[in-house]
One Martini backbone bead per residue (centre of mass of N, CA, C, O) as a GRO file, in nm:
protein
   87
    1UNK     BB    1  -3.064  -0.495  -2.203
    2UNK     BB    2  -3.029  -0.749  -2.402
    3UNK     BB    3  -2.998  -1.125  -2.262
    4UNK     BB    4  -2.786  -1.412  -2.315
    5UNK     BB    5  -2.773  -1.706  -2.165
    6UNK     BB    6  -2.499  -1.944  -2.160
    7UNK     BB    7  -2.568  -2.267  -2.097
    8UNK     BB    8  -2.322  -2.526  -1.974
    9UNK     BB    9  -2.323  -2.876  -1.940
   10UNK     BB   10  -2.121  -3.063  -1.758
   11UNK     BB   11  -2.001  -3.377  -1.737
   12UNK     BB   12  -1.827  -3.618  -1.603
   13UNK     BB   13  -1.564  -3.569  -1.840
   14UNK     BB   14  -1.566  -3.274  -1.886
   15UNK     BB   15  -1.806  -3.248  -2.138
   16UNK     BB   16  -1.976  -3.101  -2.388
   17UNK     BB   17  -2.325  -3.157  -2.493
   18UNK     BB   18  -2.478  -2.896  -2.363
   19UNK     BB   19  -2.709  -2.638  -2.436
   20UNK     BB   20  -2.887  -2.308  -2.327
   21UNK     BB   21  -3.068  -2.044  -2.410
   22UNK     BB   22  -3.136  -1.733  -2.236
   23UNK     BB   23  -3.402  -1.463  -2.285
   24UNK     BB   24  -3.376  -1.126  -2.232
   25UNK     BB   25  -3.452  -0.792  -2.154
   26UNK     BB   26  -3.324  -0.905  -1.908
   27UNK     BB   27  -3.139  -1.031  -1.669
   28UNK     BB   28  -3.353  -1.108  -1.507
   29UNK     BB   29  -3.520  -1.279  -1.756
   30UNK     BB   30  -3.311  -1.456  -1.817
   31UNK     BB   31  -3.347  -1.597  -1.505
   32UNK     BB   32  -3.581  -1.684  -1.534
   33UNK     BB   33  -3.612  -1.912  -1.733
   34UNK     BB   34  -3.377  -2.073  -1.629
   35UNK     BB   35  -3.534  -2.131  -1.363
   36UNK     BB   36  -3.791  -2.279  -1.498
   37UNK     BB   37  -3.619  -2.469  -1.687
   38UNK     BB   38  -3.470  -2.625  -1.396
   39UNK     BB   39  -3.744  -2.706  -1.242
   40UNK     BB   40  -3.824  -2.934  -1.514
   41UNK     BB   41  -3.540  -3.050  -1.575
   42UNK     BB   42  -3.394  -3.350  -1.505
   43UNK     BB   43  -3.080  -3.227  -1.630
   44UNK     BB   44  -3.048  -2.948  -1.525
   45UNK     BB   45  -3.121  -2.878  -1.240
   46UNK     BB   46  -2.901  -3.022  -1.100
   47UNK     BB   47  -2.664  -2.924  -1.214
   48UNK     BB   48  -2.676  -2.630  -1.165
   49UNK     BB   49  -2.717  -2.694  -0.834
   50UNK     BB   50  -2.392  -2.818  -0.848
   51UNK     BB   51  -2.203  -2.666  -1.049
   52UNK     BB   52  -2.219  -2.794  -1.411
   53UNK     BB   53  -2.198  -2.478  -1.506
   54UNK     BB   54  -2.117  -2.268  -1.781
   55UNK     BB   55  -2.156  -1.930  -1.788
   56UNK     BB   56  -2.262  -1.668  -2.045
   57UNK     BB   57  -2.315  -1.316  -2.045
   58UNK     BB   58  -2.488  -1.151  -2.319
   59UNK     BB   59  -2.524  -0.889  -2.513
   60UNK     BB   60  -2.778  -0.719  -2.692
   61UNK     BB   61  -2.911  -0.553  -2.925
   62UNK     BB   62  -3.120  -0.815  -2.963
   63UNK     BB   63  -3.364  -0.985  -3.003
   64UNK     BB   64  -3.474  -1.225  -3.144
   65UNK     BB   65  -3.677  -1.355  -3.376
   66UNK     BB   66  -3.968  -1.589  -3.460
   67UNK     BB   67  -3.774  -1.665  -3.729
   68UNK     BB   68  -3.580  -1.857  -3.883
   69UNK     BB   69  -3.435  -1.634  -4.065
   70UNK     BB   70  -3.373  -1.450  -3.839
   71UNK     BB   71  -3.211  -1.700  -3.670
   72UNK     BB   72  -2.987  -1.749  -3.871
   73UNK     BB   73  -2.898  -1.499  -3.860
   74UNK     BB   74  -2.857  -1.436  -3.571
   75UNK     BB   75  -2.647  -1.717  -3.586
   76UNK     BB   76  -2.464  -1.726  -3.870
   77UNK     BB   77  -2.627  -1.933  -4.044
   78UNK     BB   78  -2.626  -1.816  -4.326
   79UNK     BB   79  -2.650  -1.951  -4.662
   80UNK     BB   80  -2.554  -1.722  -4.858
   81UNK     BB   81  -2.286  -1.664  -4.716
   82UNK     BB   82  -2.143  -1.937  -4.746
   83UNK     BB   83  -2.163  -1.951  -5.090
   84UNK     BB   84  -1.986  -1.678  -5.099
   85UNK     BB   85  -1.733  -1.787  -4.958
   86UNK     BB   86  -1.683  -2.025  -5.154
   87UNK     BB   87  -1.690  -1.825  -5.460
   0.00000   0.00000   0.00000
């Protein structure tokens, strides 16, 4: 089952300004992902490993498509909906 790792940065003030999704057709493809991207960068690598993120691992229908319009749907921010609800 398609999977996608929330994973939210907390700061030292304890606010979160930073998220990353990591996706994957399964949990193991995306903690790789996770893991390759924290190897690289020098701001989630120490945090992830100092346990300075809250993970939330969600189950998906589907791989979002690499699609702009697919991917505005995707995350429900399609703008044809929102003009739907204000009118």
């Amino acid at each position: 089952m398609p999977i996608a790792i929330h994973s939210f940065l907390v700061d030292e003030d304890g606010e979160i300004s930073i998220c990353h999704t990591f996706y994957g057709a399964t949990t193991t493809q995306a903690k790789e992902a996770q893991a390759a991207h924290a190897k690289d960068c020098p701001h989630y690598g120490p945090a992830l490993k100092a346990g300075q993120t809250i993970d939330i691992v969600e189950e998906l229908d589907e791989l979002p498509m690499a699609d702009e319009e697919q991917l505005l749907e995707f995350l429900e921010l399609d703008d044809d909906e929102e003009e739907e609800d204000e009118g």
